[in-house]
N, C-alpha and C positions, 0 to 999 in steps of 0.2 A: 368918708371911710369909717369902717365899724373894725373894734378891736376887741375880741372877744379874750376874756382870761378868766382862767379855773385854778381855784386856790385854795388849796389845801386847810379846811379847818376841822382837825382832832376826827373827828367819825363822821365831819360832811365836810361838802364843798360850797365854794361861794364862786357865784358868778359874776365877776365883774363888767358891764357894758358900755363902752365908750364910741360914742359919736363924734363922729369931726370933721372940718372940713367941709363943711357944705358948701354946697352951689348958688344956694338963694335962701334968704328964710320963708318963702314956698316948699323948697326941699326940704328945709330944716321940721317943720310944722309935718309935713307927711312922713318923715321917719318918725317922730314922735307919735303921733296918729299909728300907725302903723306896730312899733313895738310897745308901745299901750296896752292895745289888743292882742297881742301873743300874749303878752305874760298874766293880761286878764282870763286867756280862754286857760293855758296853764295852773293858775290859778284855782277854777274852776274845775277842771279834769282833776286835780288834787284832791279835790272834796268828794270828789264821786267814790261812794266806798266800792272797793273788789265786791264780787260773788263772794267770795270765802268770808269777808268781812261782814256783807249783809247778811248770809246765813249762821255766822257766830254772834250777830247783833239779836238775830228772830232765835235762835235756840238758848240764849242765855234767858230770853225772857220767858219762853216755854218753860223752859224748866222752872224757873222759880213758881209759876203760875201752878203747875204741875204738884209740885212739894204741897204747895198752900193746900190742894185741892186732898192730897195725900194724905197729910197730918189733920186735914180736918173730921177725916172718917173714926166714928166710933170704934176702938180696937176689937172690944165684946161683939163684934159683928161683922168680922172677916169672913167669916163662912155664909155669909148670905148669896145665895145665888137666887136669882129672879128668874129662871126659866131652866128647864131639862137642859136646854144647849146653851146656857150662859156657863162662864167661868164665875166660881167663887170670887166674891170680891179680891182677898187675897192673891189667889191667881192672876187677877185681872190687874193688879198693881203690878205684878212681878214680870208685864207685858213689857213695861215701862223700862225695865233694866234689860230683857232680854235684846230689844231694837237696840240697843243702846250697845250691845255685844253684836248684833250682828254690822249693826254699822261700824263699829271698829274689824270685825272682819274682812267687812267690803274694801277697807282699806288695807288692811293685810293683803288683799288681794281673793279672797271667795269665802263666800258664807255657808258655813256648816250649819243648817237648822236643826240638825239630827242632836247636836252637839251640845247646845243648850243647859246651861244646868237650873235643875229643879228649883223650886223656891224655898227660902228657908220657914221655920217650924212659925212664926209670928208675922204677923204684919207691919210691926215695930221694925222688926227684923229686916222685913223687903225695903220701908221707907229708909232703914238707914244705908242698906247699899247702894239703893238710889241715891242719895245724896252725895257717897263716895265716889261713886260711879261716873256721875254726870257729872262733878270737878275735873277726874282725871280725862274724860271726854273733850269737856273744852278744851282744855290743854293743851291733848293731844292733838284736835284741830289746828289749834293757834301754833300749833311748831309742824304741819304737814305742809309742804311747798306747793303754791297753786296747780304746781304741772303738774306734781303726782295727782291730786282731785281731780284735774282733766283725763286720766289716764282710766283704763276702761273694766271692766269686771262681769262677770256674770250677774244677773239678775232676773227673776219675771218680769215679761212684760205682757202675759198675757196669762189665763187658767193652764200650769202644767206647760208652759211654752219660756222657755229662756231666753234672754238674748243680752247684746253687750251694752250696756250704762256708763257712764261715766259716773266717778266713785261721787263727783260732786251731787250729782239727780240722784243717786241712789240714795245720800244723805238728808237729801230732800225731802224723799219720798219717807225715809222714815221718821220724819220729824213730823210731819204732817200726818202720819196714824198714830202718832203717838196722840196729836190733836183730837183725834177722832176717837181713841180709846178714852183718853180722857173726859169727851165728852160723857161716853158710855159708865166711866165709873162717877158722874157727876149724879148721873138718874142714880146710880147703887147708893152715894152718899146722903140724897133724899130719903129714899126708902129707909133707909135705916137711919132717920129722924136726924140725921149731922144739918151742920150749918154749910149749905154752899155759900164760899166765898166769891166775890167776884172774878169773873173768867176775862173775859174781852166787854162785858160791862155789866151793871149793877143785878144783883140777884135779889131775891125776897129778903135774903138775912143779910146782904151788904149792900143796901137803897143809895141811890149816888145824891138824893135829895133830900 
């Protein structure tokens, strides 16, 4: 006989499990055998992080990587722009706060691009809303309830073609250009003589040897 009991402690429960009564200690050994491995694969299901959790795990470290990449840029050289259709370095930092708007949009519920506000007069200026930004970012992730992320929103999914996302991919997606801008402003912080820090691994000016 199995006697299962749920007991009340402060802000969790404890499970009590009692066995008894057995038939033979053959049965006794395979009920043992048997809830062993439930509470092992439990156990194990426990450790596996959420989506939301693994994507707050990969953007918390974005972001730091991001700041490093940020603050290492010469200020005197915000206006550098490397080609007729490049963004000013400046601009091209202030990409970094706008995805950052739009993905709290996404979860508002629909993205205004039109809407966007300009960048401020510094470079100084952009890195520190970034910094403000992307705190209250996390946050706001880590208090959005899984279902709402499952829940769905307009989005591109192709040139001038929209279709419905789930706000979690949508999040996704812009964490992952943010990746890709980043890279783009790593070439602008060469050119304009800065120290690249390390990104995902050792640079010229931070050797892992």
């Amino acid at each position: 006989m199995v006697t299962v009991e749920f007991l009340d402690r402060d802000n969790a429960t404890e499970l009590v499990l009692t066995r008894e009564l057995f038939t033979s200690e053959e049965a006794k050994q395979q009920h043992e055998t048997g809830w062993t491995g439930c509470f092992e694969k439990l156990e194990k299901e426990k450790r596996i992080m959420s989506e939301k959790q693994q994507f707050l795990t990969q953007l918390e470290r974005e972001l730091s990587t991001t700041m490093r990449v940020l603050k290492a840029y010469p200020a005197a050289k915000s206006d550098l722009k490397p080609h007729a259709k490049c963004k000013a370095a400046k601009d091209l930092a202030w990409m970094f706060v706008t995805e950052q708007k739009a993905s709290e949009q996404a979860l508002d519920g629909g993205i205004e691009f039109g809407k966007m506000a300009k960048a401020p007069e510094t470079l100084q200026d952009v890195i520190a809303v970034y910094e403000t930004s992307s705190k209250a970012f996390v946050d706001r992730i880590r208090k959005t309830p899984d279902a709402e992320l499952n829940k769905t929103v307009k989005f591109f999914v192709a040139p001038k073609q929209m279709g419905d996302l789930r706000k979690m991919d949508v999040l996704w997606f812009m964490l992952m250009d943010q990746v890709h801008h980043r890279g783009q402003f790593s070439i602008y912080l060469r050119m304009a003589d800065g120290k690249v820090p390390s990104i995902y691994g050792p640079s010229a000016d931070e050797p892992w040897m």
